[in-house]
N, C-alpha and C positions, 0 to 999 in steps of 0.2 A: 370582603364578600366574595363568595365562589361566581364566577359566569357560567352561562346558561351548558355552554361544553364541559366547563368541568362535571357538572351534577348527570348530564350525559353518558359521561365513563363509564356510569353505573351499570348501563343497560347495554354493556356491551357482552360480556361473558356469557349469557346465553344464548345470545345468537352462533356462538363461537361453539359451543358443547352441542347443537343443532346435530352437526356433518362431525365429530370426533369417531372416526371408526380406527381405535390406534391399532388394531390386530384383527386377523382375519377370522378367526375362532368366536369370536364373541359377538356376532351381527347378526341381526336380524336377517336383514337386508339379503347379505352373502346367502343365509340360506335363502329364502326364496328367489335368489337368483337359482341359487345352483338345483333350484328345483324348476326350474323354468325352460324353456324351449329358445326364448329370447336367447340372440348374441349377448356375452355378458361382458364389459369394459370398465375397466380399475381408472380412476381421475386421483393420482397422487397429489396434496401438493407437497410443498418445503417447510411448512409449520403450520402452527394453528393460529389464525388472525381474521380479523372483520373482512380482513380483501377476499380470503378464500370461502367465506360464505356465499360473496356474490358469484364469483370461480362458480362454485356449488348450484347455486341455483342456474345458471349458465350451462350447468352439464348435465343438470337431469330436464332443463325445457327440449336441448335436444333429445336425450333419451327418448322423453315422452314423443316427439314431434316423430322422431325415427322409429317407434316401439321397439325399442332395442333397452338390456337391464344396464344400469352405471352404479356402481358405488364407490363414495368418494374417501380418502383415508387422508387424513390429515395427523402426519409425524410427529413427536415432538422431539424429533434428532435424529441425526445421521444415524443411528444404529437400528433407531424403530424405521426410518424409512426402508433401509436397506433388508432390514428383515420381511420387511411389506412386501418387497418385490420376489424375494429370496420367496413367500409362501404361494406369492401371486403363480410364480413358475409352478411350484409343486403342485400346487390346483390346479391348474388350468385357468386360463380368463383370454376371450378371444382377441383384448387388446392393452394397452397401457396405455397412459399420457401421463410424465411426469415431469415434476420442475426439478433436478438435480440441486442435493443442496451443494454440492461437492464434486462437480461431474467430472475434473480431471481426477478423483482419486476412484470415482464410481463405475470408472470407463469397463472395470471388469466384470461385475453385477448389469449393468448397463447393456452391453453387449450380448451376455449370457439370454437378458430377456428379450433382445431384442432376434436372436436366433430363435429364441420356445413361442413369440408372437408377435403381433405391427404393435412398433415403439414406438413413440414420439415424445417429442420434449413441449413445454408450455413455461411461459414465464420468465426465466431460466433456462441457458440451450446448453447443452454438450455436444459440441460439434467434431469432437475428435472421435466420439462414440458411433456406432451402427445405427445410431435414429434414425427416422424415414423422412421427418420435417422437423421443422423448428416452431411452434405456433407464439408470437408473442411482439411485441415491440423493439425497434432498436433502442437500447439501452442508454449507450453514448448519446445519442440526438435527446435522446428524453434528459441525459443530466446535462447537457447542453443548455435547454430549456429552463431545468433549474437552476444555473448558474446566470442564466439571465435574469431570471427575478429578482436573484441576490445583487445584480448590478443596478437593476431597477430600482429597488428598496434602498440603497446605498449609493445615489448617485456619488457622490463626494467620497467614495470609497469608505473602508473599514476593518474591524476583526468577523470574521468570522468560522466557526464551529461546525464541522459535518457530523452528524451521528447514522449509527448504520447498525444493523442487527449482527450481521457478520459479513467478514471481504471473501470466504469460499466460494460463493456464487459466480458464474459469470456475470449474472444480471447486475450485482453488486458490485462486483468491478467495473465493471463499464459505465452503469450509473454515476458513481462515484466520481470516475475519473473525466465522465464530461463534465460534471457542476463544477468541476477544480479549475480545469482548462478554462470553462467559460469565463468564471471567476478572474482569474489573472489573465484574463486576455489574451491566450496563446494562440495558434493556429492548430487546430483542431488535429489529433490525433488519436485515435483509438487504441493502439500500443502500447500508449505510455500508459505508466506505473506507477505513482507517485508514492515512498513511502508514506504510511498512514501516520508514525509518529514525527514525522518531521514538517516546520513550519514554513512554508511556500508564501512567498512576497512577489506581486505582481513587478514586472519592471519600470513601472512608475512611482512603484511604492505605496501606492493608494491603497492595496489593496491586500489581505494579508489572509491565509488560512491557516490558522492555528491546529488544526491536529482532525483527525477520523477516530473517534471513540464508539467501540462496539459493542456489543451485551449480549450477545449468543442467543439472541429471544428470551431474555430474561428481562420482564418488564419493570423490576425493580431497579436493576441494574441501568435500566435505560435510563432512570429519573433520575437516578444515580451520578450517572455521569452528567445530566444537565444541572444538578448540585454543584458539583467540585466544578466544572465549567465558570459557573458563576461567583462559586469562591475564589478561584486563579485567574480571571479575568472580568474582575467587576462591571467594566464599561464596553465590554465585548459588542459590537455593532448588528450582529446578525448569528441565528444556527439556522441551519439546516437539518431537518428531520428527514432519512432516505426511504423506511420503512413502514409499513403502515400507521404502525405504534407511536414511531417516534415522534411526531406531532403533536401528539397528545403527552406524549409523557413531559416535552419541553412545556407546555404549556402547563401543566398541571407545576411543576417547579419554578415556572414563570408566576405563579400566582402565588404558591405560597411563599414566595419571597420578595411580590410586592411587585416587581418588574414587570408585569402584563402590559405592553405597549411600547415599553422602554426598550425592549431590544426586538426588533425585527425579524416574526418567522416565516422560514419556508418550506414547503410540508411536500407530502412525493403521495401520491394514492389517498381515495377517497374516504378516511373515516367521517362519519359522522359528527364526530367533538373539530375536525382540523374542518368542515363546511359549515360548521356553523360556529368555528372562531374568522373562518373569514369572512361569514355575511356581517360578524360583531366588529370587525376591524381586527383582532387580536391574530391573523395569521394574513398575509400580504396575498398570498397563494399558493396553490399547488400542483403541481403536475400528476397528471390521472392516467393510467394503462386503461383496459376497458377487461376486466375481471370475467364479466360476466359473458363476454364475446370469448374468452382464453377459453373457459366451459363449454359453451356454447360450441364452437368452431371444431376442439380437439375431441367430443364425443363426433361429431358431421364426419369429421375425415375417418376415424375409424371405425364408424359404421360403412362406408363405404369401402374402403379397404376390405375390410371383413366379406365385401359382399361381391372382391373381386375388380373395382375400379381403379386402377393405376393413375387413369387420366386427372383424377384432383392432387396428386402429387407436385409440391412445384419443382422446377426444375432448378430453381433456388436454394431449397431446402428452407425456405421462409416463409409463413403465411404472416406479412405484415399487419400488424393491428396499431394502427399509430397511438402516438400521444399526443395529450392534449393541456394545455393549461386553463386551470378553473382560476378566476378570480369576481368580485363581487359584479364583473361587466356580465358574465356567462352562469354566476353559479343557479341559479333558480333552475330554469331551463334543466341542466344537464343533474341537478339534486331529483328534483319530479322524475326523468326518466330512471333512474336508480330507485327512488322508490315504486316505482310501477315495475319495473325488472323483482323485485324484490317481493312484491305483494301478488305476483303472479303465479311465486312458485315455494 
């Protein structure tokens, strides 16, 4: 029998097609901005997914709150993002905020817009690029977090499985690479690097990470890999889902092959199917960014940049948005305020 998350999947893809503006020629939107008097500001993110819906509504409560136009473009790859920005330039648009999917390769697009108008990154930072700030969470500390649940779930240690959309990201390496550390008990480094195919063994032995398997935001690919996961390691103790998707796609391979409960997950941002396999038991926990704050915060600053204000600038180059872990002690609470974020815009 399917759980209440699985039959949930269904109603995800249109919330997702909502904010799809993949090119700038074809928008409503665009034009009536560009027929408008308003400051007009581009909210890039790094794909298409349920997080960047709430992202989405996050960036047009500011718009609205600042009367200022936003449209938001959601890529589905390095080649459509970087052409987004490449049109963005040729038009004109009084600001950017984007989550780089690839920012050491993008450093020169990057830069170029960051001279024609106020840059900023979300998400996702490029810090070697000319951005103004960085809007988003620390990454490492947030996979910190979920390498702790993974010790939590496994006191008696175990195998366990990370999945990830792709390692291009910073936000994705650094993620990554604190659930590992936490995982095997290391002392904490942000540096480090851990090949993705090779199998890392805690120094007590307890504990063991069998491999980083990616899928480029291919959602089939993602099931994919928690398939063959399950075929090459039958009695695997625990996966790790990093991306929003991933949670649900292990669970949905978790079900159709019977094992829902049998192996312990842990899910990274708020889907809908991963909060309501943890109010069922079927996900231990998950670590949440605050999406709708990433929105929210990177239209505030570049409406004020726009309007001349230096002074919100940190001298950081970070507007910290922490993270947090949901599990069934906190989820009600913090699911209500998502959906009131949600049904307000």
């Amino acid at each position: 029998m399917k759980h209440p998350w699985y039959h949930a999947s269904l109603k995800i893809a249109p919330l997702v097609v909502l904010f799809l503006l993949p090119t700038l020629g074809c928008s409503d939107s665009v034009s009536e901005s560009a027929r408008s008097d308003k400051p007009r500001f581009a909210y890039v993110t790094n794909g298409v997914a349920s997080f960047w819906n709430i992202a989405a509504a996050g960036a047009e409560a500011a718009a609205k709150d600042a009367d200022v136009d936003v449209t938001v473009y959601m890529p589905d790859g390095l080649t459509d993002q970087t052409r987004s920005i490449e049109d963005l330039i040729t038009r004109g648009t009084d600001g950017i905020a984007i989550s780089p999917i690839d920012a050491d390769n993008q450093i020169g697009i990057l830069n170029k817009a960051a001279a024609a108008t106020k840059l900023i990154t979300h998400d996702s930072d490029a810090p070697k690029s000319d951005r103004l700030t960085y809007v988003g969470m620390d990454n490492y500390k947030a996979g910190l977090m979920c390498g702790q649940l993974v010790r939590d779930a496994l006191p008696s240690g175990g195998t366990v499985m990370l999945f990830i959309g792709r390692l291009d990201q910073d936000n994705a390496q650094l993620r990554r690479q604190g659930c590992i550390d936490r995982i095997l008990g290391r002392e904490p480094d942000s540096t480090r690097r851990d090949d993705p195919g090779v199998i890392l063994s805690s120094p007590d032995g307890q504990y063991e990470v069998l491999g980083t398997l990616t899928d480029q935001f291919d959602r089939a690919k993602a099931k994919a890999n928690v398939e063959d996961t399950l075929t090459r390691h039958p009695d695997i103790g625990a996966m790790v889902g990093l991306f929003v998707y991933n949670p649900p796609a292990i669970l949905e391979a978790l079900d159709r092959a019977d094992k829902t409960g049998k192996v312990k997950v842990i899910g990274f941002d708020e889907a809908d199917i991963t909060l309501q396999a943890i109010k069922d038991g079927a996900v231990v926990g998950t670590v949440v960014q605050d999406p709708f704050q990433y929105g929210y915060e990177s239209i505030r600053l570049l409406t004020g940049l726009h309007r001349g204000d230096e002074s919100i600038l940190p001298s950081t180059g970070f507007i910290d948005v922490p993270p947090r872990v949901i599990d069934n002690g906190n989820l009600e609470p913090f699911w209500k305020t998502l959906k009131e974020q949600m049904a307000t815009n």
